[in-house]
C-alpha positions in Angstrom: 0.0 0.0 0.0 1.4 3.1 -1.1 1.8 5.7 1.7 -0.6 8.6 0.6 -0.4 12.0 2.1 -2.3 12.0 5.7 -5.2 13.4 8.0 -6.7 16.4 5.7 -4.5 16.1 2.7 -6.0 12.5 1.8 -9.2 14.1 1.3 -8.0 16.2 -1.9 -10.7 14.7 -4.3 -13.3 14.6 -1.9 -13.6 18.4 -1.7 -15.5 18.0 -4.8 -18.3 15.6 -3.1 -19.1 17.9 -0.2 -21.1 20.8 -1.4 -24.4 19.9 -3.3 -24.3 21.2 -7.0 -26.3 24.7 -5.7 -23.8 25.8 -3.1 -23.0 29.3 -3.2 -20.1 31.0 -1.9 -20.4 33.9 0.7 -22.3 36.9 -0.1 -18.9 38.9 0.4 -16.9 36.2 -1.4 -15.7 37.6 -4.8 -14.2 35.5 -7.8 -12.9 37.6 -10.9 -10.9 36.5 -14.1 -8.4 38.9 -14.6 -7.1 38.7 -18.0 -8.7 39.9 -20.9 -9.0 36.2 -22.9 -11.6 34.1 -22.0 -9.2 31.9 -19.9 -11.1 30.8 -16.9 -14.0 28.4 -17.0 -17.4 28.9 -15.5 -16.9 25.5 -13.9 -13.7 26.5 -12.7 -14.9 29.6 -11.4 -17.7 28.1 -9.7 -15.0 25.0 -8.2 -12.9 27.8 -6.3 -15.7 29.9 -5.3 -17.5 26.8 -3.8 -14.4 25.6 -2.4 -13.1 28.9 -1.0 -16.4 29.1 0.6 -16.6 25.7 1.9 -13.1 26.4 3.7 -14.6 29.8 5.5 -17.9 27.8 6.6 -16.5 24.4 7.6 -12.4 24.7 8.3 -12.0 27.4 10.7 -10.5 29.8 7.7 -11.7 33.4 8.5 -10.7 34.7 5.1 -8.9 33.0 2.3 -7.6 34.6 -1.4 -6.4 32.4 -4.5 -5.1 32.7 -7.9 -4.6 30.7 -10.8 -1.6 31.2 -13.9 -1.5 29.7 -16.8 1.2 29.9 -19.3 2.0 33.8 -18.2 -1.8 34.7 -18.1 -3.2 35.1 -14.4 -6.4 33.7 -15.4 -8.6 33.2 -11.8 -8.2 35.4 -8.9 -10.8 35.5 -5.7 -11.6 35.4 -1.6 -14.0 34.6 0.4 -15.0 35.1 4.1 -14.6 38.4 6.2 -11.4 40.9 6.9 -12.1 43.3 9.4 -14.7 43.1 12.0 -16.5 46.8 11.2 -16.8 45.6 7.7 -14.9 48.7 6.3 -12.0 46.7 4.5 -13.6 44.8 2.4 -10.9 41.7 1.1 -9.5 42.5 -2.4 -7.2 40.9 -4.7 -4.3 43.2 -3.0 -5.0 42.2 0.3 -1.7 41.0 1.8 -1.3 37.2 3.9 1.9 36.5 6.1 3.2 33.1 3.9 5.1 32.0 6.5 7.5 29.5 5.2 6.5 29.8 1.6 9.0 32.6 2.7 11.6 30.1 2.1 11.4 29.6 -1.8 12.4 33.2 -1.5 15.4 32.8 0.7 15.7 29.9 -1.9 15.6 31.8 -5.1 18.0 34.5 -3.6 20.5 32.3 -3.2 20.2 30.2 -6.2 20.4 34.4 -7.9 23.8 34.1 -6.6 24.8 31.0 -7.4 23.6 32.4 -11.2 25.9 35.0 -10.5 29.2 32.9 -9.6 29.2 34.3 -5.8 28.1 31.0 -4.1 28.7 27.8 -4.8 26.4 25.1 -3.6 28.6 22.6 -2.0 31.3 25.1 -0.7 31.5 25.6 3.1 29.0 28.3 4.0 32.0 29.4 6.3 33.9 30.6 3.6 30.5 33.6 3.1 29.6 33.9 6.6 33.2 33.8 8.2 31.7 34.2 11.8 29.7 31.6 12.0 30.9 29.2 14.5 29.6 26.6 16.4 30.7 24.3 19.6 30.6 21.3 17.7 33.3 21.1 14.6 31.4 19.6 12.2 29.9 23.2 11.2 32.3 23.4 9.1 31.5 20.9 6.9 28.2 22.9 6.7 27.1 24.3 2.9 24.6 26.2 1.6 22.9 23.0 -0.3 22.8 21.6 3.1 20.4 24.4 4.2 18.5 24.7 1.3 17.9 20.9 1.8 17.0 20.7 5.3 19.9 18.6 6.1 22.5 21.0 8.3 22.1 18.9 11.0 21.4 22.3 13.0 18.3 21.9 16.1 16.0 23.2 14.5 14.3 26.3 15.6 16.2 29.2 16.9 12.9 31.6 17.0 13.6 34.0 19.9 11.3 37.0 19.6 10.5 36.0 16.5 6.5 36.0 16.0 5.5 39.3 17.4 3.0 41.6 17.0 2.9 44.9 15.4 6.9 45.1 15.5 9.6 44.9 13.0 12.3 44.3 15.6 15.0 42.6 14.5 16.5 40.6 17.2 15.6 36.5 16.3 18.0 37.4 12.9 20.3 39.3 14.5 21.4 37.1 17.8 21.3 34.1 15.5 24.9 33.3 15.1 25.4 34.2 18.4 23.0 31.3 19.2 24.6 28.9 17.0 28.2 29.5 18.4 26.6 28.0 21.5 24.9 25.1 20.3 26.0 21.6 18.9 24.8 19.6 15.7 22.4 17.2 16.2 23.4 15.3 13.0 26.6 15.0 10.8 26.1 17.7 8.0 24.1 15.9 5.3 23.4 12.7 6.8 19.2 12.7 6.3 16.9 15.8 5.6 14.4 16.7 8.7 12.9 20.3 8.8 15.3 23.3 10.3 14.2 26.8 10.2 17.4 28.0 11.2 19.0 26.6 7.7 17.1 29.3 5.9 17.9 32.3 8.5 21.0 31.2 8.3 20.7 31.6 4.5 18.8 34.8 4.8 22.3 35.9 6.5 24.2 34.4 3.8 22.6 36.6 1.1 23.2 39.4 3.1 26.7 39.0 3.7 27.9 38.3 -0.3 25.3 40.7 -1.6 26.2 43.6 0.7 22.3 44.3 1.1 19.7 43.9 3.3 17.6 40.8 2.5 14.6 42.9 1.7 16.8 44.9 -0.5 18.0 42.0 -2.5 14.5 40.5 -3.0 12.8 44.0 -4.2 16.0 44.8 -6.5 16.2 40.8 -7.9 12.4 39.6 -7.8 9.5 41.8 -6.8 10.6 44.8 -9.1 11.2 42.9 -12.1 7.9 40.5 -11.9 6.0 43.5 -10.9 5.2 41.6 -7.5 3.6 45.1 -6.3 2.2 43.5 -3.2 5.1 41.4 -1.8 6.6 43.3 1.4 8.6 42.0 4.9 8.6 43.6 8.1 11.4 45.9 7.1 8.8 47.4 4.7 6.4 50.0 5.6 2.6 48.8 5.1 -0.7 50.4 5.2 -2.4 48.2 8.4 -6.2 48.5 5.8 -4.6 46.6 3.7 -3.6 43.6 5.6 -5.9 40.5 6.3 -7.7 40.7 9.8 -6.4 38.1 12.4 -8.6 36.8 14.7 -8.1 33.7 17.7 -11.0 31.8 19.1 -9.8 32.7 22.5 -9.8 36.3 22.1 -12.0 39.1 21.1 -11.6 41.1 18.7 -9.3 41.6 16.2 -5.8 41.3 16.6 -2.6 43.0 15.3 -0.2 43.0 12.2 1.7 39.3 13.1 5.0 40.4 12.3 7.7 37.3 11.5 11.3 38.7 12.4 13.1 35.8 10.5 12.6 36.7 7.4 14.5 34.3 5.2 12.1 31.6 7.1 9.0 32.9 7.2 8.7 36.8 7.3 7.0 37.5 4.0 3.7 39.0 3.4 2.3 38.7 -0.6 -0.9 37.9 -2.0 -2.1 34.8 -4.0 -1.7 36.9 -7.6 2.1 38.1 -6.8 2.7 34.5 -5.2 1.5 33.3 -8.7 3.8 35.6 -10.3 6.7 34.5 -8.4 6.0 31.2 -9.6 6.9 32.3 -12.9 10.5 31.6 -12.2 10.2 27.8 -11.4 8.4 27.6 -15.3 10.8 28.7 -17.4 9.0 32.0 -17.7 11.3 34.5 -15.6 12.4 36.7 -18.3 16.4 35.9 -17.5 15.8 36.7 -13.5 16.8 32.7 -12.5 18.6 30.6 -15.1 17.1 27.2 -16.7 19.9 25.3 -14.7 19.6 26.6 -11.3 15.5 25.6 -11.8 16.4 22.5 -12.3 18.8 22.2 -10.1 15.8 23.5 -7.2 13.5 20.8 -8.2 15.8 17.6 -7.9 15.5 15.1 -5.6 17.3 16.2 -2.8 15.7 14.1 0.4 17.4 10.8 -1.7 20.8 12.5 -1.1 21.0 10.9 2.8 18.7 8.3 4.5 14.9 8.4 3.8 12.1 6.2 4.8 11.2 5.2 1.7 10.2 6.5 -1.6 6.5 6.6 -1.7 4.3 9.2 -2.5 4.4 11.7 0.0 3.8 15.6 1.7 7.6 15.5 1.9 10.4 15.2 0.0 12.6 17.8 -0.3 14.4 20.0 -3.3 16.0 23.0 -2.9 13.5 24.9 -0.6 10.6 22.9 -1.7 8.8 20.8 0.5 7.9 18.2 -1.8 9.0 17.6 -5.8 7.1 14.2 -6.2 3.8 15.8 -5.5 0.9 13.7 -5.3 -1.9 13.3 -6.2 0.0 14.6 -9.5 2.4 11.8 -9.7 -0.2 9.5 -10.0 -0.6 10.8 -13.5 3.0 11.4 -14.4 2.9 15.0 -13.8 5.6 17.0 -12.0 4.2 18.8 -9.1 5.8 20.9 -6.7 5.1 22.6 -3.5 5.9 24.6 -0.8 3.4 25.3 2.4 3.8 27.8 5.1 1.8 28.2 8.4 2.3 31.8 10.7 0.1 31.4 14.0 -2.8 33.1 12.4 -1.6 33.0 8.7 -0.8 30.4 6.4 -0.3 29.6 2.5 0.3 27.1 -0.2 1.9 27.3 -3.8 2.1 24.2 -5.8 3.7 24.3 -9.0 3.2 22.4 -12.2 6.4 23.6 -14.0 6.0 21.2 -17.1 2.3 21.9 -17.3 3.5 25.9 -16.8 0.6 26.4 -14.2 0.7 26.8 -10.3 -1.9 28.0 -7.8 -1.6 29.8 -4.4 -4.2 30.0 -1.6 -3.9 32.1 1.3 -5.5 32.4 4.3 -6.2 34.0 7.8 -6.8 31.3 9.9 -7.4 27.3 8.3 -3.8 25.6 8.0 -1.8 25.6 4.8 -3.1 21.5 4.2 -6.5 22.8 3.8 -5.5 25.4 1.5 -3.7 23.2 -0.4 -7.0 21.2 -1.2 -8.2 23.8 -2.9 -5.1 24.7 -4.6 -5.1 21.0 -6.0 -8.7 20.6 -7.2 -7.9 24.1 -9.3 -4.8 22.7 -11.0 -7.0 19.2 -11.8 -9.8 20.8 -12.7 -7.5 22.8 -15.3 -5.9 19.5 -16.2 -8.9 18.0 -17.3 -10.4 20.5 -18.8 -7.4 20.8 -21.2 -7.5 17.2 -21.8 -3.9 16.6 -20.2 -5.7 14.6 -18.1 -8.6 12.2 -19.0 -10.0 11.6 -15.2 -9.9 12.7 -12.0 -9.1 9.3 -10.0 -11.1 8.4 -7.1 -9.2 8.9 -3.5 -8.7 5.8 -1.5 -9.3 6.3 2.4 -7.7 3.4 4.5 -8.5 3.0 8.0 -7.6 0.0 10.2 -9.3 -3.6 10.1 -11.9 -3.7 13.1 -13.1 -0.3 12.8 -15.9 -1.5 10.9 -19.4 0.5 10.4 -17.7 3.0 12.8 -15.3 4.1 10.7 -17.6 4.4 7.8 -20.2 6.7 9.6 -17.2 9.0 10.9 -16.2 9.2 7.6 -19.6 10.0 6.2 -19.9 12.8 8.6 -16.8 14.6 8.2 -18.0 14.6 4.3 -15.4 12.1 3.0 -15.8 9.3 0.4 -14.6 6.6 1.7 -14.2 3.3 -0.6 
């Protein structure tokens, strides 16, 4: 039995059996094709406005914004649920989400501009671009930036100090990092297995930094954002008009709460919205008008995760390139199609972007509130509804549910309840 994704992610066709054929998505819930062409569907249309809806109503998503490209042309842009809590800032297109660790196909990208630009090589010792890193354990040394890009440093984890604050750019979780590190040991040799570290991509984030001579924020605007017209794609060091932001809310407090400002930016500290995430994606297609090469693209998207020990090789929410979290996507590896994707989750915030590079179509959902998994149900169903609708695909296959011998009629009704098909 192959090992399918788990809990809410091995429900991704069964979005489509939940809401009857009349469902209709919030009354302030807007869906808009913004190209001039006659690119999107009605029956795509109607998919991610019944979808979006269904996350607002059933998946504790307060507000959630998505966006479709195709071949260069942003063809399907929308949200659904509420912003702020006078109703005065209504959610638009330009709204702007904290992507958490999407974040890190940024830090990704930046360094993989570098690499473009024979300032960085992959597999030298990040030591010889961040001289003052230093750590109690020697190993560090055999540290490189691959290594972070790949999740497999063999650094703790999680240095976040200060990091996921409210209404405050400080800067102290990036700037006391090395210090941090010079204290700590590696838990790992350097390139041993792959297992999640934010601290990799700070310490990347640093990297950039120190070869570029600018501030990571700088770098991004001057490389990326300018030059894809990403308008709407700022970090805390930016300044930002608070209307414009997506309202935060927490079921145990009232009212609605501040900017969440992510201090770590390199790891999760950008704020976008699903049409500029969409535009980013541009550069993993082949479509970046010179910004990253062809080589270092493919070099992002390579099976990384097989480079030290792994479980096994089924299909699976995780297995690593260069920043992504997965590059055997399923369910679009069941059908021989190259998927990619990366998933970031704030405390409040969180966001998807899955990437068809071959195909030349990706999807991102944001939200406030909901979890990047759910999101990244309604990303999928977008990119198969496309799929089929272009004939690339013949069928949507049926999802198989597995539960455990013994569970019997139980198991059936539970799933019956939650809205699941279950074969």
């Amino acid at each position: 039995m192959k090992n399918k994704l788990t809990g809410v992610l091995a429900a991704t066709l069964a979005l489509t059996m939940i809401l009857p054929t009349g469902a209709k998505a919030f009354s302030d819930g807007k869906t808009t094709v913004v190209s001039n062409a006659e690119v999107a569907s009605q029956e795509l249309k109607k998919i991610a406005a019944e979808k979006a809806a269904l996350l607002t109503k059933s998946h504790g998503t307060t507000s959630v914004q998505y966006a479709l490209i195709d071949n260069g042309k942003l063809t399907l842009s929308g949200q659904a649920g509420k912003n702020d809590m006078e109703g005065e800032q209504p959610l638009t297109k330009d709204t702007l989400y904290g992507i958490g660790s999407v974040s890190k196909m940024y830090a990704t990208a930046a360094v993989m501009k570098l690499v473009d630009e024979g300032k960085v090589d992959l597999d030298a010792p990040v030591v010889n671009y961040v001289p003052d890193f230093k750590m109690k354990d020697g190993r560090y040394k055999r540290i490189t930036p691959r290594m972070l890009l790949n999740h497999s440093s063999g650094l703790q984890g999680s240095t976040l100090s200060n990091a996921f604050i409210f209404n405050d750019n400080d800067t102290y979780s990036h700037d006391l990092l090395l210090q941090q590190l010079s204290n700590q040991s590696l838990k790992v040799d350097p390139g041993a297995f792959s297992v999640y570290c934010n601290d990799g991509f700070t310490l990347a984030e640093i990297l950039v930094e120190r070869v570029s001579g600018m501030t990571f924020t700088e770098f991004l605007h001057q490389r990326f954002t300018e030059p894809l017209k990403m308008n709407h794609t700022k970090t805390p060091q930016d300044k930002w008009r608070d209307e414009k932001r997506a309202g935060l809310y927490f079921p145990a407090y009232q009212g609605q709460l501040p900017i969440e400002s992510v201090n770590v930016i390199g790891t999760g500290g950008v704020s976008s919205t699903a049409e500029d995430m969409v535009r980013f994606s541009q550069l993993f297609m082949g479509q970046g008008k010179g910004i990253l090469s062809n080589k270092v693209v493919r070099a992002m998207e390579q099976e990384e995760y097989k480079k030290g020990m792994w479980p096994g090789d089924g299909d699976n929410s995780f297995n690593y390139g260069l920043g992504w979290d997965s590059v055997k996507l399923y369910p679009f590896s069941e059908y021989g199609i190259k998927g990619l994707a990366k998933g970031g989750d704030t405390a409040l915030q969180h966001a998807i972007l899955v990437v068809l590079p071959e195909q030349k179509i990706a999807a991102a959902v944001l939200s406030s509130g909901g979890r990047s998994s759910t999101n990244q149900l309604l990303a999928t169903e977008l990119l198969l509804a496309v799929l089929k609708e272009k004939g690339t695909i013949k069928d949507i296959k049926p999802e198989q549910i597995f539960w455990q011998a013994g569970q019997g009629q139980d198991a059936s009704k539970r799933g019956k309840e939650s809205g699941l098909l279950w074969q």
